[in-house]
C-alpha positions as CSV (number, residue, x, y, z in Angstrom):
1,X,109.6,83.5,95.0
2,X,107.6,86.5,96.4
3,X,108.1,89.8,95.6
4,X,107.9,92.0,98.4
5,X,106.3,94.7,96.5
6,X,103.5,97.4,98.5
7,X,100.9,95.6,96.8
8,X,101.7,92.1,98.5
9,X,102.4,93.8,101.8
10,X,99.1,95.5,101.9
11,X,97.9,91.8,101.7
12,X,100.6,90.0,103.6
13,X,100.6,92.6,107.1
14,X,97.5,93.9,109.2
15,X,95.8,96.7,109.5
16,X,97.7,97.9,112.4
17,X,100.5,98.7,109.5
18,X,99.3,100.6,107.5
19,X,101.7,103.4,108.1
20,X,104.4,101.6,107.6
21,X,102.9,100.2,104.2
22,X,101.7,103.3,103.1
23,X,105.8,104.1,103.2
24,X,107.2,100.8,101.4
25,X,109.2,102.0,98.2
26,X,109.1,99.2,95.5
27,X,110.3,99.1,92.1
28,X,107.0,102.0,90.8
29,X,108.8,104.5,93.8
30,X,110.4,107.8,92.9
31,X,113.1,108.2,91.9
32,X,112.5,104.6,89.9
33,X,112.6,106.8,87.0
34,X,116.4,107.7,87.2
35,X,117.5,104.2,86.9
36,X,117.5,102.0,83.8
37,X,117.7,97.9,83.5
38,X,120.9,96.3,82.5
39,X,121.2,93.1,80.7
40,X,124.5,90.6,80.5
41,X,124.1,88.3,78.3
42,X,120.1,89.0,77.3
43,X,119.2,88.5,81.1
44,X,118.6,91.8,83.0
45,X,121.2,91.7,86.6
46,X,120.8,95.0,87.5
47,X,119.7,98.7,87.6
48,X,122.1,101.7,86.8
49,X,121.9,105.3,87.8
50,X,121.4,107.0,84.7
51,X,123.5,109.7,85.6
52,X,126.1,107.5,86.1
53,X,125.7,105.1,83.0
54,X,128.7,107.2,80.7
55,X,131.3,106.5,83.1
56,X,129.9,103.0,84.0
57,X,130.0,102.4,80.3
58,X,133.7,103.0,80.2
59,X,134.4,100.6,83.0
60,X,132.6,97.9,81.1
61,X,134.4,98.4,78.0
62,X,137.7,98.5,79.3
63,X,137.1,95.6,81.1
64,X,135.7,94.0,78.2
65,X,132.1,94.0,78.6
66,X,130.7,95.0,74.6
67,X,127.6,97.6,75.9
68,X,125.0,99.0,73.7
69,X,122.7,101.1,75.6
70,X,118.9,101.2,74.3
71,X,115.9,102.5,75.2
72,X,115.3,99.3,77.5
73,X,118.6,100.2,79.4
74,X,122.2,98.5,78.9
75,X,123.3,95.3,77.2
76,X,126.4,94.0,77.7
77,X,127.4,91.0,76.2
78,X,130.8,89.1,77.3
79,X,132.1,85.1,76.3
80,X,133.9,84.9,80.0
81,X,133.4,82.0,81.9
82,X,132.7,82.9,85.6
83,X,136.4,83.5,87.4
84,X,137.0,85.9,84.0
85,X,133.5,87.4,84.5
86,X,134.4,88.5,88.0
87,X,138.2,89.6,87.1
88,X,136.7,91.7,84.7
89,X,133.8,93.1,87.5
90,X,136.6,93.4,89.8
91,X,138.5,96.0,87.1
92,X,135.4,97.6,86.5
93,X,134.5,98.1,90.2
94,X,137.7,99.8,91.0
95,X,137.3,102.5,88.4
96,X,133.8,102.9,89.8
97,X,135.4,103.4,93.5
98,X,138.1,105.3,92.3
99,X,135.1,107.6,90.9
100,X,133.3,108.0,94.0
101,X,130.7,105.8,92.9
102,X,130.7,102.6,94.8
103,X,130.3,104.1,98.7
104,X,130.8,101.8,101.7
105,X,133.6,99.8,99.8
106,X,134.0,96.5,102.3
107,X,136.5,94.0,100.6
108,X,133.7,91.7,100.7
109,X,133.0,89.2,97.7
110,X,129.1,88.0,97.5
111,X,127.7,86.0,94.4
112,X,126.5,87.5,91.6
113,X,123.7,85.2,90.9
114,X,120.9,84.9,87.6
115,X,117.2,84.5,88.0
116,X,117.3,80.8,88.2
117,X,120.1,80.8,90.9
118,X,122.7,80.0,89.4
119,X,126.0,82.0,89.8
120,X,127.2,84.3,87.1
121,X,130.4,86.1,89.2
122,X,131.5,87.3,92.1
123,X,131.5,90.8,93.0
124,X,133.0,93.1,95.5
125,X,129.8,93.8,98.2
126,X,129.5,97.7,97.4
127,X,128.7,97.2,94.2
128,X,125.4,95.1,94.8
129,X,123.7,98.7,95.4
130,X,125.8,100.9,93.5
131,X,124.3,98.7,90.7
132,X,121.2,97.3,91.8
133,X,122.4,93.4,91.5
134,X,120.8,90.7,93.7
135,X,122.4,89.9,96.4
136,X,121.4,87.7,99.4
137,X,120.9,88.1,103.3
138,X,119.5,86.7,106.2
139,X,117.8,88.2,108.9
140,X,116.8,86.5,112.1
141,X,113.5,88.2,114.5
142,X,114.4,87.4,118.1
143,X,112.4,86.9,121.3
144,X,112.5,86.0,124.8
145,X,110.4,83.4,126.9
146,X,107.6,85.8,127.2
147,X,107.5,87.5,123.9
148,X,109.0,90.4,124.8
149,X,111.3,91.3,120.9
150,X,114.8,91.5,121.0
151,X,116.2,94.7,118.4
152,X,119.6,96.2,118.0
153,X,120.8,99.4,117.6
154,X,122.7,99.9,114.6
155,X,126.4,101.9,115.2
156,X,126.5,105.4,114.2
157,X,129.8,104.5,112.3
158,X,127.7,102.0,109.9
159,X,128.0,103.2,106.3
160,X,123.9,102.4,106.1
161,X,121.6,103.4,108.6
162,X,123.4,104.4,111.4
163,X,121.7,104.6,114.6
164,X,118.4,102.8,113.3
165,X,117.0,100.0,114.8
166,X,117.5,96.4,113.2
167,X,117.0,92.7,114.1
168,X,119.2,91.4,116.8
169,X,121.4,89.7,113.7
170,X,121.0,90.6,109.7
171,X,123.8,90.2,107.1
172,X,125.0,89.6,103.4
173,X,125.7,86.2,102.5
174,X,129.0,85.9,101.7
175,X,130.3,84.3,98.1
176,X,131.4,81.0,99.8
177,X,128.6,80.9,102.6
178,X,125.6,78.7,103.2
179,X,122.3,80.4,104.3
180,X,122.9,78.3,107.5
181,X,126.4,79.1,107.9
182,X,125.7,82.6,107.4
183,X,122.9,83.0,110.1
184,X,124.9,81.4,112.8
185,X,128.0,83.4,111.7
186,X,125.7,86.9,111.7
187,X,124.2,85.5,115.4
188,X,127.8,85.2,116.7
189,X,129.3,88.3,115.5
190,X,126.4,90.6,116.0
191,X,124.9,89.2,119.3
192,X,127.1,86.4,120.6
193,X,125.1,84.0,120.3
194,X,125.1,79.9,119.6
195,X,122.2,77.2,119.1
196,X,122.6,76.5,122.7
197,X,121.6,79.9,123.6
198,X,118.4,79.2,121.8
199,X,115.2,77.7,122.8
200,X,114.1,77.0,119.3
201,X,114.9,79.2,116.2
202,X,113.2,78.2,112.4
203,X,112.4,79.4,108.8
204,X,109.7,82.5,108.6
205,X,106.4,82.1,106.6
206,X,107.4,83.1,104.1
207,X,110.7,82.4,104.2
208,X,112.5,84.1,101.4
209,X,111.4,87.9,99.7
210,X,112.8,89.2,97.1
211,X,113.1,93.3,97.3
212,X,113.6,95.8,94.4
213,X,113.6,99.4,95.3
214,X,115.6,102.7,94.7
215,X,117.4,104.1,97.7
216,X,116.6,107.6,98.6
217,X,120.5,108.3,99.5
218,X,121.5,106.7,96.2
219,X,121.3,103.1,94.0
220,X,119.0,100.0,94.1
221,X,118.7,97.5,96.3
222,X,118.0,93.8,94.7
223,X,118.4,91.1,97.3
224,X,116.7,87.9,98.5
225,X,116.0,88.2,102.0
226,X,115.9,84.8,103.8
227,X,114.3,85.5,107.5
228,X,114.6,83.5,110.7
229,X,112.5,83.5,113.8
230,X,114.2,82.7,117.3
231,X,113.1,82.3,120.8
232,X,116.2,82.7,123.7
233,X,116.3,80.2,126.7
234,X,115.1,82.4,130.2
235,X,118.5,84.4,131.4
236,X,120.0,84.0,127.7
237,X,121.1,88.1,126.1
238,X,122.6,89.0,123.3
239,X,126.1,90.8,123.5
240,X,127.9,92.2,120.7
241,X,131.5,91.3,119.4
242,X,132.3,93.0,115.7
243,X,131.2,96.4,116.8
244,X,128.8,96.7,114.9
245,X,125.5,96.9,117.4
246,X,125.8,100.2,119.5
247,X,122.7,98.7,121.6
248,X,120.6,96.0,122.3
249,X,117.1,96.7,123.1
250,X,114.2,94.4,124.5
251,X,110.9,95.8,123.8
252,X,107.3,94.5,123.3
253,X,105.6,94.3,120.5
254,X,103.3,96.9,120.6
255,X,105.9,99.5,120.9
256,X,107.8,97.2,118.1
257,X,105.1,98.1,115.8
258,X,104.7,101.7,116.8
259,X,108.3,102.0,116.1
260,X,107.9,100.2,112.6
261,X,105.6,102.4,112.0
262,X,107.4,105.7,112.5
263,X,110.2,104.2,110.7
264,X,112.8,103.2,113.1
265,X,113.7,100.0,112.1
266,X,115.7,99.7,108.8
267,X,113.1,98.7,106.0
268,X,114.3,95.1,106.1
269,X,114.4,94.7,109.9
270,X,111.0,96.3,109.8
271,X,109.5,93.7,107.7
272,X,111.0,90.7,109.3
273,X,109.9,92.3,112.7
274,X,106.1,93.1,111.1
275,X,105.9,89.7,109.4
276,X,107.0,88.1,112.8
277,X,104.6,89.8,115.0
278,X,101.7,89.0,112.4
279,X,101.4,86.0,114.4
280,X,101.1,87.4,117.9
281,X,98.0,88.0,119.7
282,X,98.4,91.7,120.0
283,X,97.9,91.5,115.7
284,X,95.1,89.4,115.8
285,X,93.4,91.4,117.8
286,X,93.8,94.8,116.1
């Protein structure tokens, strides 16, 4: 699995972005340094605001994680199988919303999953940043016939973002969903779009990252992103249904990538879009 860390993406993306690069908060980013690991079981899941680690430790112990914190972060250790394990994250995630410390609160469940892929829990989808646990997404980089890029507008009512520009569809994986399932799901809701609206549409190379960073507004984000590359039949458009696009936008790629590079897009849209347009000739030739 690749890590997408600033180091690989001063390898992986051309010179025309450098700017954007020279931006890219990994896991060695301020503020880093205010988070500590934390371990269920022995096998580290997540990354906890230290500030917020007294209370946190009170959810997990009435819920009835035993945690130990360390100089190498938290350790919790628990015998529940995986339906108690998320009961028990469930309880703990309420106290933690009740606090004022799980923001963007969506009734969403995604998997809680280990470092082999195997699932641990599920978990209420506010909590994946709140404690910096892996979660997974798919993103999908859009063109037309004549390579003009497809982007979206994020609504200023989103929790994350607002206003920003993304790919035409991106989304969490949901705790019962495929990675299939969930990019034709994302391409329905967010541009209402089907596989007949599609020329072609495949995997990215490379086709899954793994990001770890702090978030400047507040806790980590740990999630596999699994990216798509699309090209619309002529006269095909995107048009949004769950409200949460305010716009659609067709632009080409050279004012994609001055836009990347003056941080328009989200930071995952960006890389999807950058990683996309590596390919083009306007890259090649710069």
């Amino acid at each position: 699995m690749i890590h997408a860390s600033k180091a690989w993406l001063a390898r992986a993306l051309p010179s025309p972005f450098k700017p954007f690069v020279s931006r890219w908060r990994d896991h060695t980013s301020a503020p880093a340094d205010q988070f500590c690991h934390w371990y269920l079981n022995g096998e580290h899941v997540g990354h906890l605001d230290t500030a917020h680690v007294p209370r946190l430790l009170r959810a997990f112990d009435e819920c009835g994680l035993n945690c130990v914190q360390s100089a190498r972060g938290v350790d919790c250790t628990t015998l529940a199988n995986q339906q108690a394990l998320s009961a028990a994250l469930i309880t703990a995630g309420n106290m933690a919303r009740a606090w004022g410390l799980a923001p963007g609160w969506r009734n969403e469940e995604q998997l809680l999953l280990n470092q082999r892929g195997e699932i641990l829990a599920q978990a209420e989808r506010a909590l994946f940043k709140t404690w910096g646990l892996r979660s997974r997404a798919v993103h999908v980089h859009v063109e037309n016939h004549q390579g003009m890029v497809w982007t979206g507008v994020r609504a200023h009512s989103k929790h994350e973002n607002p206003g920003m520009l993304d790919n035409l569809a991106a989304g969490g994986i949901a705790s019962a969903e495929s990675v299939e399932r969930a990019l034709w799901r994302e391409l329905e809701e967010e541009a209402g779009l089907d596989s007949d609206d599609f020329e072609w549409i495949k995997p990215m190379t490379p086709h899954e990252l793994v990001l770890s960073r702090p978030l400047l507004y507040g806790g980590w984000h740990h999630e596999t992103v699994i990216l798509f590359h699309g090209q619309l039949k002529p006269n095909h458009r995107p048009c949004n249904r769950d409200g949460e696009v305010g716009a659609f936008q067709l632009m080409p790629p050279k004012a994609c990538i001055e836009a990347i590079n003056a941080w328009q897009f989200t930071p995952d849209a960006a890389l999807c879009c950058a990683l996309a347009l590596t390919t083009t000739e306007y890259t090649r030739k710069d």
